[in-house]
Structure formats: structure tokens, C-alpha cells
mmCIF file of the N, C-alpha and C atoms, coordinates in Angstrom:
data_MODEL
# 
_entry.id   MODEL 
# 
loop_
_atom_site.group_PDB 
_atom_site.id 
_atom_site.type_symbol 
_atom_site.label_atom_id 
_atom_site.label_alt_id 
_atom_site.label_comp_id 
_atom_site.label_asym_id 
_atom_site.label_entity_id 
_atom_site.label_seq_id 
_atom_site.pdbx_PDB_ins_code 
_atom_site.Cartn_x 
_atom_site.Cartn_y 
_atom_site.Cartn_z 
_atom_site.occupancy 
_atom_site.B_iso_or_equiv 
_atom_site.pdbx_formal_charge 
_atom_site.auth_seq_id 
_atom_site.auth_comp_id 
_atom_site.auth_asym_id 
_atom_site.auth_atom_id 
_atom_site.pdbx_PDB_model_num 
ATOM 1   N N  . UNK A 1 1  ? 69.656 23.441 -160.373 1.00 0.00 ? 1  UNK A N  1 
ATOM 2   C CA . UNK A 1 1  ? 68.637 24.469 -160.306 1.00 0.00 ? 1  UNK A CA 1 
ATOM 3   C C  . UNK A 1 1  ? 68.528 25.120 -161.682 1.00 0.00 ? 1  UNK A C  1 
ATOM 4   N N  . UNK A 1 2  ? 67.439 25.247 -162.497 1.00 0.00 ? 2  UNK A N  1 
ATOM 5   C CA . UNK A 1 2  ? 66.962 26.257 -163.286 1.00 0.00 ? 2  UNK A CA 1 
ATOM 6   C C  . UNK A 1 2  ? 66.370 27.556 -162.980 1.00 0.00 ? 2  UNK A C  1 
ATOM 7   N N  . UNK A 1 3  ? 67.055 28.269 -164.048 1.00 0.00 ? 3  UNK A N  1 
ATOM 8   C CA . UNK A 1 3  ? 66.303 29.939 -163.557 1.00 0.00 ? 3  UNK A CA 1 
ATOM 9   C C  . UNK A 1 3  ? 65.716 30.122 -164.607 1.00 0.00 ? 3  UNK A C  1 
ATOM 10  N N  . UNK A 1 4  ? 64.658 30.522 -164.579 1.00 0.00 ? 4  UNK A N  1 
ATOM 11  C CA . UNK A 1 4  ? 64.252 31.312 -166.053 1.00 0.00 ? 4  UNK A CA 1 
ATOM 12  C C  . UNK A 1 4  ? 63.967 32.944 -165.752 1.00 0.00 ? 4  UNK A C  1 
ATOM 13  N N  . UNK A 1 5  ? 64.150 33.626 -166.970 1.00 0.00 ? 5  UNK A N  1 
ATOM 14  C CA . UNK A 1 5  ? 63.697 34.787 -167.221 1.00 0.00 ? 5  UNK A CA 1 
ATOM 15  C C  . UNK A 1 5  ? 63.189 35.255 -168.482 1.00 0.00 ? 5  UNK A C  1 
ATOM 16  N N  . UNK A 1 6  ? 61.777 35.476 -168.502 1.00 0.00 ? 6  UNK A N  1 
ATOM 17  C CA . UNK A 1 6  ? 60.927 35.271 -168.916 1.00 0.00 ? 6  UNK A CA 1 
ATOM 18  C C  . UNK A 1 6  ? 60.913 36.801 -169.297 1.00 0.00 ? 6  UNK A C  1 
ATOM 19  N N  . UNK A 1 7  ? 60.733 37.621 -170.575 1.00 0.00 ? 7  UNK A N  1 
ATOM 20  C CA . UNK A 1 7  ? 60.499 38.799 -171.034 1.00 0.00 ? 7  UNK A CA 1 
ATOM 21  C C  . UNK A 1 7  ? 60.544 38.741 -172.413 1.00 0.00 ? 7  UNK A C  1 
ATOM 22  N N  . UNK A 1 8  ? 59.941 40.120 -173.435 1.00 0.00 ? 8  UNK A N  1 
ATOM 23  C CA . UNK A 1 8  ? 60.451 40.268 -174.591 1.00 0.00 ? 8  UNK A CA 1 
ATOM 24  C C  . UNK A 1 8  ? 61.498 40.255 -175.012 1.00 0.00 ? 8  UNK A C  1 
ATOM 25  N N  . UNK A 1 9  ? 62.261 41.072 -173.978 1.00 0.00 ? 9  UNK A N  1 
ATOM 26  C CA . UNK A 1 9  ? 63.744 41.262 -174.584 1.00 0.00 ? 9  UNK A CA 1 
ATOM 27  C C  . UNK A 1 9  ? 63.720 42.848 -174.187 1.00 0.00 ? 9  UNK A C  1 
ATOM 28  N N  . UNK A 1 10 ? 63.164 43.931 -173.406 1.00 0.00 ? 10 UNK A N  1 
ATOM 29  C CA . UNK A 1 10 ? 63.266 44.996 -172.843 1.00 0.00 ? 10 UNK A CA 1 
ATOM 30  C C  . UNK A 1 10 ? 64.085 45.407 -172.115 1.00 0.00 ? 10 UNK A C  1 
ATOM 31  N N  . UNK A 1 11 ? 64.675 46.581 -171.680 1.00 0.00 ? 11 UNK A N  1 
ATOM 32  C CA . UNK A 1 11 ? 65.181 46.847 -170.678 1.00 0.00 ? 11 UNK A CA 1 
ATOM 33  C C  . UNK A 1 11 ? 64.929 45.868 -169.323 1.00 0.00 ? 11 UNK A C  1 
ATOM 34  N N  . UNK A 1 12 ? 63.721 46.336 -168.721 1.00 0.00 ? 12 UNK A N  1 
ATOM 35  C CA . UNK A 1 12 ? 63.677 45.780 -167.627 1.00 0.00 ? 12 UNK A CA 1 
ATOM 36  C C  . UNK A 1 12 ? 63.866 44.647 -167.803 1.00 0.00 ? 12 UNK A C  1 
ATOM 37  N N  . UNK A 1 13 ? 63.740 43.521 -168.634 1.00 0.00 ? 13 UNK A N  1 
ATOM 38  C CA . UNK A 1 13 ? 64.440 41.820 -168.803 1.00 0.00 ? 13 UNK A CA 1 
ATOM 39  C C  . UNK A 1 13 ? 65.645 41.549 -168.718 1.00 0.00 ? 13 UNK A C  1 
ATOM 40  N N  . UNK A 1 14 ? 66.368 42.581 -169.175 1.00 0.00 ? 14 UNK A N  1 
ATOM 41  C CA . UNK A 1 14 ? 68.059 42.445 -169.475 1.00 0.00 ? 14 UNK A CA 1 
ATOM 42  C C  . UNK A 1 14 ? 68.360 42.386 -168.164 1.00 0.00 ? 14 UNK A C  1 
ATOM 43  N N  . UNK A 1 15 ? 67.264 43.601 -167.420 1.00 0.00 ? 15 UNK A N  1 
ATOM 44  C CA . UNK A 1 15 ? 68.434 44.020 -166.146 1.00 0.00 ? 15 UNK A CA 1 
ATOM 45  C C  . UNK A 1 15 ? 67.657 42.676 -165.248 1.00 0.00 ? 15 UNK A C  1 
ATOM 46  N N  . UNK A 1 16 ? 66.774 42.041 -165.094 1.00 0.00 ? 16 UNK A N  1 
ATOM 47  C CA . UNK A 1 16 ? 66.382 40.873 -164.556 1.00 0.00 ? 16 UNK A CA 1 
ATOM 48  C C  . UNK A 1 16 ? 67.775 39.995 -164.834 1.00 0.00 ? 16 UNK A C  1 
ATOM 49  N N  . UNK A 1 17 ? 67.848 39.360 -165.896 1.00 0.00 ? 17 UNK A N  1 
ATOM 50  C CA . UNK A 1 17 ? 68.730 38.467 -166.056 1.00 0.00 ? 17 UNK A CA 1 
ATOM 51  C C  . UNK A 1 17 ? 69.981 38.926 -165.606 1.00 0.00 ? 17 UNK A C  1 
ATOM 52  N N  . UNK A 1 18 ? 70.717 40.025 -166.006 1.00 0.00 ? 18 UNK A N  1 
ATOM 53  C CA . UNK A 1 18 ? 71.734 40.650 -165.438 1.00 0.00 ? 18 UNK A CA 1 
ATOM 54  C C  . UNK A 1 18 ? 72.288 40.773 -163.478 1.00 0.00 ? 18 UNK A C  1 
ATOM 55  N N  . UNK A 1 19 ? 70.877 40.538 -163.107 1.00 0.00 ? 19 UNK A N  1 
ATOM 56  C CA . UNK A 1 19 ? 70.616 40.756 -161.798 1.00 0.00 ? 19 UNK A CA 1 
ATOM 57  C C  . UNK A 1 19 ? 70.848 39.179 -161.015 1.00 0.00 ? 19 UNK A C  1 
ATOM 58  N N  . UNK A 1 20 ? 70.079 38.370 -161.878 1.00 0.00 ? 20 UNK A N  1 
ATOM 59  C CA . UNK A 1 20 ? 69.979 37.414 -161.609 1.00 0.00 ? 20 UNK A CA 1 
ATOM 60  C C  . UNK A 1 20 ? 71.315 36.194 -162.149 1.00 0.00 ? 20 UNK A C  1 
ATOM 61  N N  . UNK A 1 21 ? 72.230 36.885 -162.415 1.00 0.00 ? 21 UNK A N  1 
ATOM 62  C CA . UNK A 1 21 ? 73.870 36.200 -163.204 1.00 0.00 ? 21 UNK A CA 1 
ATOM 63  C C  . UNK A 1 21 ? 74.189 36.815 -161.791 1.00 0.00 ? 21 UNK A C  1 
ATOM 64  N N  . UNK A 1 22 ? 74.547 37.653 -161.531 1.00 0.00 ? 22 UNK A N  1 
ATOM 65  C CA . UNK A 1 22 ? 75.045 38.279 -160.591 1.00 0.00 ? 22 UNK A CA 1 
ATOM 66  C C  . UNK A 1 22 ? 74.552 37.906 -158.906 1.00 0.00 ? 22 UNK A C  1 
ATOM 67  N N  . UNK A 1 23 ? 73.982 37.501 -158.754 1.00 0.00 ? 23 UNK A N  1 
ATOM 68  C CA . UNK A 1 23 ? 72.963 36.540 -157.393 1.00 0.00 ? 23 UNK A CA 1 
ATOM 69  C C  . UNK A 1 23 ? 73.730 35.266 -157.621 1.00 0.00 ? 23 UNK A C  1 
ATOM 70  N N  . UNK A 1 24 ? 73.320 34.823 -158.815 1.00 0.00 ? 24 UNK A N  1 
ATOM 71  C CA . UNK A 1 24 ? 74.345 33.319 -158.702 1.00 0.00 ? 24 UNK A CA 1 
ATOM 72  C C  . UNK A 1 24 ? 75.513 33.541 -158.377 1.00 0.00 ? 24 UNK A C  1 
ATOM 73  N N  . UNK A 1 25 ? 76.199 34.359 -159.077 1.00 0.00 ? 25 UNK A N  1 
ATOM 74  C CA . UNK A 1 25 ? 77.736 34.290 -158.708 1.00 0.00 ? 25 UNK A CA 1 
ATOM 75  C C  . UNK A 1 25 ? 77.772 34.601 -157.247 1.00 0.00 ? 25 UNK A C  1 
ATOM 76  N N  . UNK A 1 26 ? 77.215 35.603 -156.606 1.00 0.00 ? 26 UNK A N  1 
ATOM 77  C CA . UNK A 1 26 ? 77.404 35.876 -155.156 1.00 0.00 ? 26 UNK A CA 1 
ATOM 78  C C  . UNK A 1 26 ? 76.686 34.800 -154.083 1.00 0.00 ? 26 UNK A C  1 
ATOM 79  N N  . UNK A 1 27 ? 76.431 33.934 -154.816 1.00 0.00 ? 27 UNK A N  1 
ATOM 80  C CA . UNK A 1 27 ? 75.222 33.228 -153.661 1.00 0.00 ? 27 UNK A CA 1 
ATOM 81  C C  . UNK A 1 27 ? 76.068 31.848 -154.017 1.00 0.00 ? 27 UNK A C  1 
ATOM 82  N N  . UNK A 1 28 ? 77.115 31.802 -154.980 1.00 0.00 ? 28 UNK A N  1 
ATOM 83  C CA . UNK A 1 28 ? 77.919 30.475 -154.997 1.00 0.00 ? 28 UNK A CA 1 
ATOM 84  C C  . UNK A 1 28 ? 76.769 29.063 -155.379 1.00 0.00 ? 28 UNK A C  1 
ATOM 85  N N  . UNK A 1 29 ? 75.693 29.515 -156.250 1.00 0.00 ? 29 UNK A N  1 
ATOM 86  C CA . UNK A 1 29 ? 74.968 28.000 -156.295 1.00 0.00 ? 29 UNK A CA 1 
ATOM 87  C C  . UNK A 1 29 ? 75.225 28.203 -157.727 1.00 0.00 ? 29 UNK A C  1 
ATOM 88  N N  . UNK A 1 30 ? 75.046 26.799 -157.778 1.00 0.00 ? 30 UNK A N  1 
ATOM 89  C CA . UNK A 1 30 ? 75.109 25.768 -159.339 1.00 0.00 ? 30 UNK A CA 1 
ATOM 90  C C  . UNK A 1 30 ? 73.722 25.869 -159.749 1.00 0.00 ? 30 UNK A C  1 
ATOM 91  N N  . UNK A 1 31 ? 73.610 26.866 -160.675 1.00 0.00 ? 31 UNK A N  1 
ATOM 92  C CA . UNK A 1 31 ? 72.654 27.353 -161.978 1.00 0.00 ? 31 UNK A CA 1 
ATOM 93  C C  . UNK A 1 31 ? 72.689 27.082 -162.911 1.00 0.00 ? 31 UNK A C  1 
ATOM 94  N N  . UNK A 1 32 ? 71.729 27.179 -163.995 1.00 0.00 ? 32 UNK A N  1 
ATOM 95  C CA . UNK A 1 32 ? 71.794 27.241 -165.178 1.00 0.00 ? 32 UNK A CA 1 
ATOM 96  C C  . UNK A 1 32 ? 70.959 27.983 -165.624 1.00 0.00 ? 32 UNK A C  1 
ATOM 97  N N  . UNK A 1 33 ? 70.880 29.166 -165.838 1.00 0.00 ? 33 UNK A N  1 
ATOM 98  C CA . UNK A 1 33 ? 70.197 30.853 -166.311 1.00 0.00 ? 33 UNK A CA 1 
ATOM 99  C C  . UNK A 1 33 ? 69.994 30.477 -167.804 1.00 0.00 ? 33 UNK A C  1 
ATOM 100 N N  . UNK A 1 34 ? 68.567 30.317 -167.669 1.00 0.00 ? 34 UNK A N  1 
ATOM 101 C CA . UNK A 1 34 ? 68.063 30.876 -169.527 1.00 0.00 ? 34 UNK A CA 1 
ATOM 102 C C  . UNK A 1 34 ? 67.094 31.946 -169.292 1.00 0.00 ? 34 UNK A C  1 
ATOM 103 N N  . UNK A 1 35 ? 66.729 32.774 -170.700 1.00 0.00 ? 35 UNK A N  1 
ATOM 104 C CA . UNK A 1 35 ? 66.444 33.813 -171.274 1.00 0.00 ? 35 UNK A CA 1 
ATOM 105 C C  . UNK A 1 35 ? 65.391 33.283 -172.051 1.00 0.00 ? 35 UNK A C  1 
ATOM 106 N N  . UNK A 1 36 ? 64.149 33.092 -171.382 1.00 0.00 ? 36 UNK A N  1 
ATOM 107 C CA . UNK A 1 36 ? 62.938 33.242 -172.269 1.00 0.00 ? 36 UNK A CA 1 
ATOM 108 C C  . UNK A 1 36 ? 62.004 34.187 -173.141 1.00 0.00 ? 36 UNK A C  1 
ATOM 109 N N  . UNK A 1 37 ? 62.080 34.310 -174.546 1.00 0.00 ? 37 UNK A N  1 
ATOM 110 C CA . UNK A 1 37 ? 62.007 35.703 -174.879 1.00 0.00 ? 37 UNK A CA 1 
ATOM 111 C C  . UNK A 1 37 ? 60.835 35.212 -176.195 1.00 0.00 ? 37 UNK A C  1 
ATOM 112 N N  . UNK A 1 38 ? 60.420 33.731 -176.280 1.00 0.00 ? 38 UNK A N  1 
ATOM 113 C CA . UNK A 1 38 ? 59.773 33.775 -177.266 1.00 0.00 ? 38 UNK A CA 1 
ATOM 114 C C  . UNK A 1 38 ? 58.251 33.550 -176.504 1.00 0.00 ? 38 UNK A C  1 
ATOM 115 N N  . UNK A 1 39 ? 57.355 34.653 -177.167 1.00 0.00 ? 39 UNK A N  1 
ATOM 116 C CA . UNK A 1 39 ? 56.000 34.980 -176.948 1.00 0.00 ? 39 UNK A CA 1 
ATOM 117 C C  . UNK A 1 39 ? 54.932 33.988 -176.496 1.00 0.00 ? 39 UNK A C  1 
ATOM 118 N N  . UNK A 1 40 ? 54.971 32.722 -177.433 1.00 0.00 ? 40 UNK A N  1 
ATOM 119 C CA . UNK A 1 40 ? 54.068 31.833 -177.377 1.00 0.00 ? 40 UNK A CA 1 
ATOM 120 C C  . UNK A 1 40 ? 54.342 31.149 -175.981 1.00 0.00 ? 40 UNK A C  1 
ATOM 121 N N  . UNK A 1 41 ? 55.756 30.726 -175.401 1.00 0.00 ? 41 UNK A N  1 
ATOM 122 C CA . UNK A 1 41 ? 56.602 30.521 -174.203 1.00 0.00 ? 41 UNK A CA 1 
ATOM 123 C C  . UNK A 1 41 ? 55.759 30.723 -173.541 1.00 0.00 ? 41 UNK A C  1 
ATOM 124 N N  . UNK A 1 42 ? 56.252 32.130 -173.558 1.00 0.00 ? 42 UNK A N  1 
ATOM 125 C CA . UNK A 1 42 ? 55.645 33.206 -172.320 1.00 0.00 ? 42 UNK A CA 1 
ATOM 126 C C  . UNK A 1 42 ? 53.999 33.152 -171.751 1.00 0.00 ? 42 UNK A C  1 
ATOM 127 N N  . UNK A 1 43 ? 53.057 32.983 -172.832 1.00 0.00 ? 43 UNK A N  1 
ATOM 128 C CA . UNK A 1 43 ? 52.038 33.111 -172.776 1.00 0.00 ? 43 UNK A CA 1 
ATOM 129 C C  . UNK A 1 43 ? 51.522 31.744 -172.510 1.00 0.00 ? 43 UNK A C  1 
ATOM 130 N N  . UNK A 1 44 ? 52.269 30.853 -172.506 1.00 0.00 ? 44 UNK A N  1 
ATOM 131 C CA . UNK A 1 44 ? 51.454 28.820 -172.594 1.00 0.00 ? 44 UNK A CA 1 
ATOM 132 C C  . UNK A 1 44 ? 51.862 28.884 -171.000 1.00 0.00 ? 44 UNK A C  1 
ATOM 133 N N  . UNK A 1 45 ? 52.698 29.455 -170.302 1.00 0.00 ? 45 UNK A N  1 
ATOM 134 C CA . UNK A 1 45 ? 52.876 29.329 -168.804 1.00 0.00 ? 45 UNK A CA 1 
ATOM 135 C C  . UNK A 1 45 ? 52.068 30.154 -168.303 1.00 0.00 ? 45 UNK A C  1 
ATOM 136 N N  . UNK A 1 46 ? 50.848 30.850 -168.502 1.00 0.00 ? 46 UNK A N  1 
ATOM 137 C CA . UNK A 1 46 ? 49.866 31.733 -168.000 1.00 0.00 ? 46 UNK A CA 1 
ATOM 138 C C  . UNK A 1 46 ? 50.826 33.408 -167.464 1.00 0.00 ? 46 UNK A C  1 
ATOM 139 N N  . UNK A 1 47 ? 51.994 33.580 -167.995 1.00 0.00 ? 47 UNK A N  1 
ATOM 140 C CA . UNK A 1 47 ? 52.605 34.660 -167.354 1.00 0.00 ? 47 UNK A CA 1 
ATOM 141 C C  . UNK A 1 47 ? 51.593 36.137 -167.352 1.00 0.00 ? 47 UNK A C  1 
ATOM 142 N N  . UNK A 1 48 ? 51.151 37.003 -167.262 1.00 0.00 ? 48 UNK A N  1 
ATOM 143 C CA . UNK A 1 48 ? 50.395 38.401 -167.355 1.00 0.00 ? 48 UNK A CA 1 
ATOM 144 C C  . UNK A 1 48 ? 51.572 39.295 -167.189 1.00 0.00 ? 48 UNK A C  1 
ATOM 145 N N  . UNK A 1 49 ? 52.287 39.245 -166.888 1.00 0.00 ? 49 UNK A N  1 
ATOM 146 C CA . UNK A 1 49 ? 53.019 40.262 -166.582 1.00 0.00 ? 49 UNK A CA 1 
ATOM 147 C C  . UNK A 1 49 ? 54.579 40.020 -166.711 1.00 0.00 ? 49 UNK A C  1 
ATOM 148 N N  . UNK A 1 50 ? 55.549 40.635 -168.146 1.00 0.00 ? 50 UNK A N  1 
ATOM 149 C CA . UNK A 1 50 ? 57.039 40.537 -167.651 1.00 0.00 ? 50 UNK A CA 1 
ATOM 150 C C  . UNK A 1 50 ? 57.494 41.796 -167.285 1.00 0.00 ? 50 UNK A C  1 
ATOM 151 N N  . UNK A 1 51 ? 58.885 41.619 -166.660 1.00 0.00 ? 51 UNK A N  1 
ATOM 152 C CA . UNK A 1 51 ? 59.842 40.662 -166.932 1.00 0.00 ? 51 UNK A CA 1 
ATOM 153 C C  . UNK A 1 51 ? 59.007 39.204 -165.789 1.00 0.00 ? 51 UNK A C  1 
ATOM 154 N N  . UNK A 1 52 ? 59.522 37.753 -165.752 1.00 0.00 ? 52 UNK A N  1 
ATOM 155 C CA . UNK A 1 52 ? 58.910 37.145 -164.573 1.00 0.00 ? 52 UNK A CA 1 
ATOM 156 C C  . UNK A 1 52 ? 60.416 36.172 -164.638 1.00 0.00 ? 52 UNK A C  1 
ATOM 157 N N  . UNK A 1 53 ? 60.304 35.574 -163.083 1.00 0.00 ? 53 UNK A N  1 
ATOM 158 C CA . UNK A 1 53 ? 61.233 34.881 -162.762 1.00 0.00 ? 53 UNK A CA 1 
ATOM 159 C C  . UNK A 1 53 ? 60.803 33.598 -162.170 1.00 0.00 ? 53 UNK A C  1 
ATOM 160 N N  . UNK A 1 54 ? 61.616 32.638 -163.112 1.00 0.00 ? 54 UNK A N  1 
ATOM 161 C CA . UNK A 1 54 ? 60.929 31.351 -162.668 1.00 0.00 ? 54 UNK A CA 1 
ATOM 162 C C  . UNK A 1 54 ? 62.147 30.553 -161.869 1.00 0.00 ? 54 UNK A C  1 
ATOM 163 N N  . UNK A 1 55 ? 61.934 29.650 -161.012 1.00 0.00 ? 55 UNK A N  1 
ATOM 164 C CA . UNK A 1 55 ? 63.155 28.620 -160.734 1.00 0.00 ? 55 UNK A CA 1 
ATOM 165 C C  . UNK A 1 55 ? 62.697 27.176 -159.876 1.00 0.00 ? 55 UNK A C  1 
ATOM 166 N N  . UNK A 1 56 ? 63.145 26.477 -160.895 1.00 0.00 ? 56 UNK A N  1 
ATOM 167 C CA . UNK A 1 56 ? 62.412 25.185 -161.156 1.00 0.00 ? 56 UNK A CA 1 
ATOM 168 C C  . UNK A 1 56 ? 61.300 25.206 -161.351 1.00 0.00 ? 56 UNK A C  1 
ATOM 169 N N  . UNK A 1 57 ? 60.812 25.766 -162.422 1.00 0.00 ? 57 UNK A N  1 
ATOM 170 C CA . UNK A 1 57 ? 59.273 25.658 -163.033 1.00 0.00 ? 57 UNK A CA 1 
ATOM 171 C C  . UNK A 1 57 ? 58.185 26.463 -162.685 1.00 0.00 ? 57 UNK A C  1 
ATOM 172 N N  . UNK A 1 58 ? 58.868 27.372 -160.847 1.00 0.00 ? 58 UNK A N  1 
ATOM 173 C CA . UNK A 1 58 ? 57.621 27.612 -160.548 1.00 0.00 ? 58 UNK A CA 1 
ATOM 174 C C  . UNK A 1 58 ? 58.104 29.389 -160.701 1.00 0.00 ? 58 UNK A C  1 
ATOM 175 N N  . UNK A 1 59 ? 56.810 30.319 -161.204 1.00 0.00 ? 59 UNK A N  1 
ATOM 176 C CA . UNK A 1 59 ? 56.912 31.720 -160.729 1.00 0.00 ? 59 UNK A CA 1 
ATOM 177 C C  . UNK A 1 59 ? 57.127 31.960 -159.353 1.00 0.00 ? 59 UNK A C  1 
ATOM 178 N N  . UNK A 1 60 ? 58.259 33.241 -159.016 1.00 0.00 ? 60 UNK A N  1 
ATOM 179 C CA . UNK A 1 60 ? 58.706 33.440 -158.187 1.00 0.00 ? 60 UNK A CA 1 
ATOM 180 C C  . UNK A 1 60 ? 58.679 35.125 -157.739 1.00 0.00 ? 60 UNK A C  1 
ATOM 181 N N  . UNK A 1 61 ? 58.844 35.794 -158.989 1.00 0.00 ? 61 UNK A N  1 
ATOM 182 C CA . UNK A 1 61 ? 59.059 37.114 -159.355 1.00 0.00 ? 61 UNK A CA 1 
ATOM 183 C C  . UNK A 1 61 ? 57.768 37.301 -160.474 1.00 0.00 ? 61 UNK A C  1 
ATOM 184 N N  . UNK A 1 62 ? 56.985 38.642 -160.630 1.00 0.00 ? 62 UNK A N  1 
ATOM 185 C CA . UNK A 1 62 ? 56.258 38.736 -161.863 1.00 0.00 ? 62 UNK A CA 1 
ATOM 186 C C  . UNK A 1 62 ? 56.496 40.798 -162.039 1.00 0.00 ? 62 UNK A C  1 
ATOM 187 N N  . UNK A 1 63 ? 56.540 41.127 -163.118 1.00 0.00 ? 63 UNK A N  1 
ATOM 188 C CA . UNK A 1 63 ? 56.223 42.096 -163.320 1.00 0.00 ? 63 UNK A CA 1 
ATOM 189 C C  . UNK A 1 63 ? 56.867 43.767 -163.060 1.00 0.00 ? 63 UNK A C  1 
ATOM 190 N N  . UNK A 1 64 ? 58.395 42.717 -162.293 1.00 0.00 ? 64 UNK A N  1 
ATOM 191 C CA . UNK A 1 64 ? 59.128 43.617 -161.862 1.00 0.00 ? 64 UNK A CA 1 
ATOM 192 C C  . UNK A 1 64 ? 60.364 43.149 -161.367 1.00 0.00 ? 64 UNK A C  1 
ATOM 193 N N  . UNK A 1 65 ? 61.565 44.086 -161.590 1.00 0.00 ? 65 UNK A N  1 
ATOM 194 C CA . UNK A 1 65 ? 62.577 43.613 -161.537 1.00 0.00 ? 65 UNK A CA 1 
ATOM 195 C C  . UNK A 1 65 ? 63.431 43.647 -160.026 1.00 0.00 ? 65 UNK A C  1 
ATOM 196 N N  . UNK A 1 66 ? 63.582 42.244 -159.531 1.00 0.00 ? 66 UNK A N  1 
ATOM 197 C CA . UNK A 1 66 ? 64.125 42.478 -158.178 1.00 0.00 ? 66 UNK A CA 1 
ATOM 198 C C  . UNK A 1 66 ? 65.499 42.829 -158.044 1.00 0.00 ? 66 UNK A C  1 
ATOM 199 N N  . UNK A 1 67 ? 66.141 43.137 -156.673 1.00 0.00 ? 67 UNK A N  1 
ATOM 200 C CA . UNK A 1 67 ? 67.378 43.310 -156.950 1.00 0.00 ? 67 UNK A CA 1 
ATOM 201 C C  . UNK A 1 67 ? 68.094 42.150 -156.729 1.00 0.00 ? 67 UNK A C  1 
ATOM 202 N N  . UNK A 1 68 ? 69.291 41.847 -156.696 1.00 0.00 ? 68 UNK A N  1 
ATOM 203 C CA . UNK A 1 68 ? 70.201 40.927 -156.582 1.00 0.00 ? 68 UNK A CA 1 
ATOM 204 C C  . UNK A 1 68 ? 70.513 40.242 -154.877 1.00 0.00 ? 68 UNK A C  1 
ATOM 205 N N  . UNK A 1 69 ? 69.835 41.278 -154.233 1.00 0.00 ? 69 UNK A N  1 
ATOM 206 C CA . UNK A 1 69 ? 69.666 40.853 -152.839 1.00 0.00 ? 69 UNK A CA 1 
ATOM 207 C C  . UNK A 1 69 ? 68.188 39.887 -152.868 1.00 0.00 ? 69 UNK A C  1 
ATOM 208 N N  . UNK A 1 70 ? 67.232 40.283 -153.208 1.00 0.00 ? 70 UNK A N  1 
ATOM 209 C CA . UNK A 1 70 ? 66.198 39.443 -153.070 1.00 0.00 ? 70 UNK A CA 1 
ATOM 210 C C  . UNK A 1 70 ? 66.305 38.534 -153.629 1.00 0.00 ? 70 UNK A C  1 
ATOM 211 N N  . UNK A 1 71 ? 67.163 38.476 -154.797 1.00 0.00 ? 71 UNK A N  1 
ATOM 212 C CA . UNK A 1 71 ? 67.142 37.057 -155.580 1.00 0.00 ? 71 UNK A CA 1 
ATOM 213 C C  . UNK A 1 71 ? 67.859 36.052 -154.573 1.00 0.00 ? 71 UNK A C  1 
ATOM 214 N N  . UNK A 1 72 ? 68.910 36.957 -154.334 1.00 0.00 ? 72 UNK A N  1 
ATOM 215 C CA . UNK A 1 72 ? 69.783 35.493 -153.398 1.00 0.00 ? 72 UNK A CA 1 
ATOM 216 C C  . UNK A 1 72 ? 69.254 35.264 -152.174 1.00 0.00 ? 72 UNK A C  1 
ATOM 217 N N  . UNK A 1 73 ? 67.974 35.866 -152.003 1.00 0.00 ? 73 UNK A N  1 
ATOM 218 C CA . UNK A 1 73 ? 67.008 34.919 -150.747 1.00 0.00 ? 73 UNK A CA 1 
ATOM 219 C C  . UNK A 1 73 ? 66.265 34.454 -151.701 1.00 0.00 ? 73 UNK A C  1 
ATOM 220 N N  . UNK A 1 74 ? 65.712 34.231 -152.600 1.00 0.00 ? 74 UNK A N  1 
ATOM 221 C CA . UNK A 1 74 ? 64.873 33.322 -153.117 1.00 0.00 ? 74 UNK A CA 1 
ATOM 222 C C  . UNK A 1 74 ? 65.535 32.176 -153.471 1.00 0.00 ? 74 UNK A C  1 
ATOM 223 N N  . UNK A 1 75 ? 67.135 31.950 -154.438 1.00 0.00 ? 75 UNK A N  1 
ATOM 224 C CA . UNK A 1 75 ? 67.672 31.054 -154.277 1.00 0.00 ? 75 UNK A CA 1 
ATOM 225 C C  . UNK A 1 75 ? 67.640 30.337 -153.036 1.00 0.00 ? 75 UNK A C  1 
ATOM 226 N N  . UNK A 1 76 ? 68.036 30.806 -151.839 1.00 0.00 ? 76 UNK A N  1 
ATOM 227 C CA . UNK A 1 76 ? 68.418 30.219 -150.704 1.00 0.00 ? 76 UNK A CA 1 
ATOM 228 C C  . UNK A 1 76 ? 67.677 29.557 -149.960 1.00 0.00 ? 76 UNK A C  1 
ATOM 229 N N  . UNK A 1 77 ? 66.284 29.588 -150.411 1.00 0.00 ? 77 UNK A N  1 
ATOM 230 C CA . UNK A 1 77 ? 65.177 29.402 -150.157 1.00 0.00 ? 77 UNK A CA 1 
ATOM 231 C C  . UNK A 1 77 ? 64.334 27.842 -150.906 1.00 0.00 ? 77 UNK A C  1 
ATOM 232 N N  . UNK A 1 78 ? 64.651 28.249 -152.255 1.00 0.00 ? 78 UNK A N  1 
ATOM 233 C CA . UNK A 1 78 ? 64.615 27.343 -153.352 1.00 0.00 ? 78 UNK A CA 1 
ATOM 234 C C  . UNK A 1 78 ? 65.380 25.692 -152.810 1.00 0.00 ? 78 UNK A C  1 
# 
């Protein structure tokens, strides 16, 4: 599974990714968490809105930071 997190590099991105390290570890799945932070990235995947959360390619999250409970239903789901 891939995660992405998709932001400038803001507060609210940190705590996305932060949120989303922390879901993996509690949800016990085999991840691999990157940090998308370069602009052109961001903008060639049609994003409008960060922080956004991708996993396996597709948007999942946009524009706001979930908590660590919702993530580990979206994993689980995934």
C-alpha cells in the first residue's frame, strides 16, 4: 500500500502525515508513507485543496486533516 500526503509543508500537512504514521502503526498494515510537498506534484494530480490524502493513487482525504481514527477506516477499507 502507498500513502501519500500531499501539502506545502504547513502545519496542517505535518499533522496529516503525523496522523497518518500513527494509523499505520495502530492498524498493523504494511505501508509506505511519502510526503508530497513539491508544487508542480501537487498541482499535475488536479489537487485544489491541501493538506490531501492519497492511497494507491487515488484521493481519499482533501483539504483537511483527519484524525487517526478515520484514517484507520480508510486503510481498512483500501
Amino acid at each position: 500500500m502507498k500513502i501519500e500526503v500531499l501539502g506545502s509543508g504547513c502545519t496542517k500537512c505535518k499533522r496529516m502525515f503525523d496522523n497518518v504514521a500513527d494509523a499505520v502503526k495502530k492498524a498493523g498494515v504494511q505501508a509506505e508513507i511519502v510526503k508530497v510537498d513539491e508544487l508542480n506534484e501537487i498541482v499535475s494530480r488536479g489537487v485544489l485543496m491541501t493538506p490531501s490524502l492519497f492511497v494507491d493513487g487515488e484521493e481519499v482525504v482533501a483539504g483537511r486533516v483527519p484524525t487517526v481514527n478515520e484514517i484507520i477506516e480508510i486503510l481498512k477499507g483500501a
